[in-house]
N, C-alpha and C positions, 0 to 999 in steps of 0.2 A: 244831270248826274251821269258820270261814266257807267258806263253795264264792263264791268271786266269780263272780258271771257279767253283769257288766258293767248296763247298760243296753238291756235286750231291752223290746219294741210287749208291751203290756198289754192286754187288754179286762175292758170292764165290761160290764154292761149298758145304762150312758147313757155310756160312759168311753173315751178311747183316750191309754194312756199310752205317751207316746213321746219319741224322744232330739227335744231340743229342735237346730232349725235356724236358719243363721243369716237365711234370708228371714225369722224369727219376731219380727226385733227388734222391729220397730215396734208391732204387736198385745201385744206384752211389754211393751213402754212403755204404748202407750194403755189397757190391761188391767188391768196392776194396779203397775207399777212407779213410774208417775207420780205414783199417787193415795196422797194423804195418808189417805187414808182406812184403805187398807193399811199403808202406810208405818208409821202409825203406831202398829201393831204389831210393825213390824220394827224389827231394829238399825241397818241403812240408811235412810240418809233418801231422799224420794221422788223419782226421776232427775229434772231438771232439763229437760233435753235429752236428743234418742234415740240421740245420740252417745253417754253414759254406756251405754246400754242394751245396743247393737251391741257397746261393748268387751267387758261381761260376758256376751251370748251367745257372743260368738268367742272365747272363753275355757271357755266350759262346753264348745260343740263341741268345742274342739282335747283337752278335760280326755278325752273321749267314748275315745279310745285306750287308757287305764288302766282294764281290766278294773274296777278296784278302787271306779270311778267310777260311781255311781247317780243320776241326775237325768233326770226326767221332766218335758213341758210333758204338760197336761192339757187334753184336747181333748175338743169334745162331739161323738158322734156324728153326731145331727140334725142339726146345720147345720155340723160342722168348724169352728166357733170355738174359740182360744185361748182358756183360760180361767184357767188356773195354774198353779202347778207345785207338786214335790214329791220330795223329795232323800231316801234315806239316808245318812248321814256318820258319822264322829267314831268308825269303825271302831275294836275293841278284839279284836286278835288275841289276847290273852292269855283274855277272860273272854266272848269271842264276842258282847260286845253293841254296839249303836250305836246312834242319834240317829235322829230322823224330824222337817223340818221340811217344810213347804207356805206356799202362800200362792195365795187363790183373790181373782179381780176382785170388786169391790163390787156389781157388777150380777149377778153368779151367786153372793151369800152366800143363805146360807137354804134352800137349796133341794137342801140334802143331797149337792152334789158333793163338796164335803172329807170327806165322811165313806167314801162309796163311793171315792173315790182312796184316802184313808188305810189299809179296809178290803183295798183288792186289793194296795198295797205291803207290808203286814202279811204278809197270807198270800204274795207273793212270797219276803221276809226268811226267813219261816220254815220254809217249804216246801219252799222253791227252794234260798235260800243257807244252811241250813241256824244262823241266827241264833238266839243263846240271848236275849237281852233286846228290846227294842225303848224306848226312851226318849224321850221330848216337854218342851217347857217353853210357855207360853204366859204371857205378862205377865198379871196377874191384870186389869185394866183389861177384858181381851177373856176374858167366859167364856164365849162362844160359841167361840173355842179349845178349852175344856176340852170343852166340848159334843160337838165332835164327836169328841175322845180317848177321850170316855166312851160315846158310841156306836158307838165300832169296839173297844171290850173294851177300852181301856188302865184304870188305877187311879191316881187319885189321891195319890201318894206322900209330898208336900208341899210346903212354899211354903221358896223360898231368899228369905231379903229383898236388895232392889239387887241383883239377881243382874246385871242389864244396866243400859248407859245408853241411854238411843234420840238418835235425833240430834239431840232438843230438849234433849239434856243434864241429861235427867230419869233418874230412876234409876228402876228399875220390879223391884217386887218379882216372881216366877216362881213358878207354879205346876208342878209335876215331875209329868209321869205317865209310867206303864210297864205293859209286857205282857212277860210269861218268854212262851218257845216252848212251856212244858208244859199254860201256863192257857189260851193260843192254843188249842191242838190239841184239850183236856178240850171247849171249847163251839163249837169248829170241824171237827167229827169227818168231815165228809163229804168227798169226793173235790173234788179241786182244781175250781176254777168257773172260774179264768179262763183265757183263750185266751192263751198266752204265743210271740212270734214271737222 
């Protein structure tokens, strides 16, 4: 059975995951929500204006009250820049498993934050909220996606063809990864690392 416990401050060691604010909008626009660069990994096409931006932050804020609700801005230590973020959803109370999406600014790809975010929401899921599955898809176009799925222990499950459209109206085949709680814990055996507030 999942244990919800909401959206609790995260530490890494380069990392601070935290409930996204609504002073955040505009860094969430200039960051990664504008850029097509991102975008064009996403289902969304890339906001237009920081109006689009402000609606969906004041919307994940207000989401912040439902226990059930998991979404992180992803912040760097060093200097407190907004860098991305990073959701569990698509909760399944019946088989305890769910979903894991992020999305990191184009000037912080490469350099290992999706992977150390992805890695300390993992062991939250599984630790914490006591989740059996954990699930990803990444358009095959982006396999530096899969890259970092495969660096935080997920497996390669396989490819849904046109799983999505993106907003160029292209259909984009998805690559499926996943991690059970039990292959987690076999090559994660030590005592929790992160600092949970």
């Amino acid at each position: 059975m999942i244990n919800y416990k909401g959206t609790p401050k995260i530490e890494t060691d380069r990392l601070v995951l935290r409930k996204m604010e609504l002073q955040d909008a505009q860094k969430v626009f200039d960051h990664w929500l504008s850029d097509e660069r991102v975008s064009d990994n996403r289902v969304n096409a890339a906001h237009k204006n920081v109006s689009e931006t402000i609606e969906r932050v004041a919307k994940i804020v207000c989401d912040y009250a439902n226990k059930e609700f998991c979404w992180w801005a992803i912040e760097r230590k060093a200097d407190g820049k907004l860098i991305g973020e990073i959701d569990l959803y698509d909760f399944d109370n019946t088989t305890g498993n769910c979903e894991v999406s992020y999305s990191i600014g184009y000037e912080w790809w490469n350099q290992g934050y999706g992977t150390e975010a992805l890695r300390a929401i993992m062991e939250f899921g599984f630790r914490h909220m006591n989740i059996h599955k954990i699930a990803a898809v990444h358009n095959t176009d982006n396999r530096a996606s899969g890259k970092v799925m495969s660096k935080a222990g997920m497996v390669q499950e396989g490819i849904i063809r046109h799983m999505i459209r993106n907003a160029k109206n292209q259909y984009k085949d998805c690559a499926v990864y996943g991690i059970l709680q039990e292959d987690y814990s076999k090559s994660n055996a030590q005592t929790d690392i992160l600092k949970i507030d």
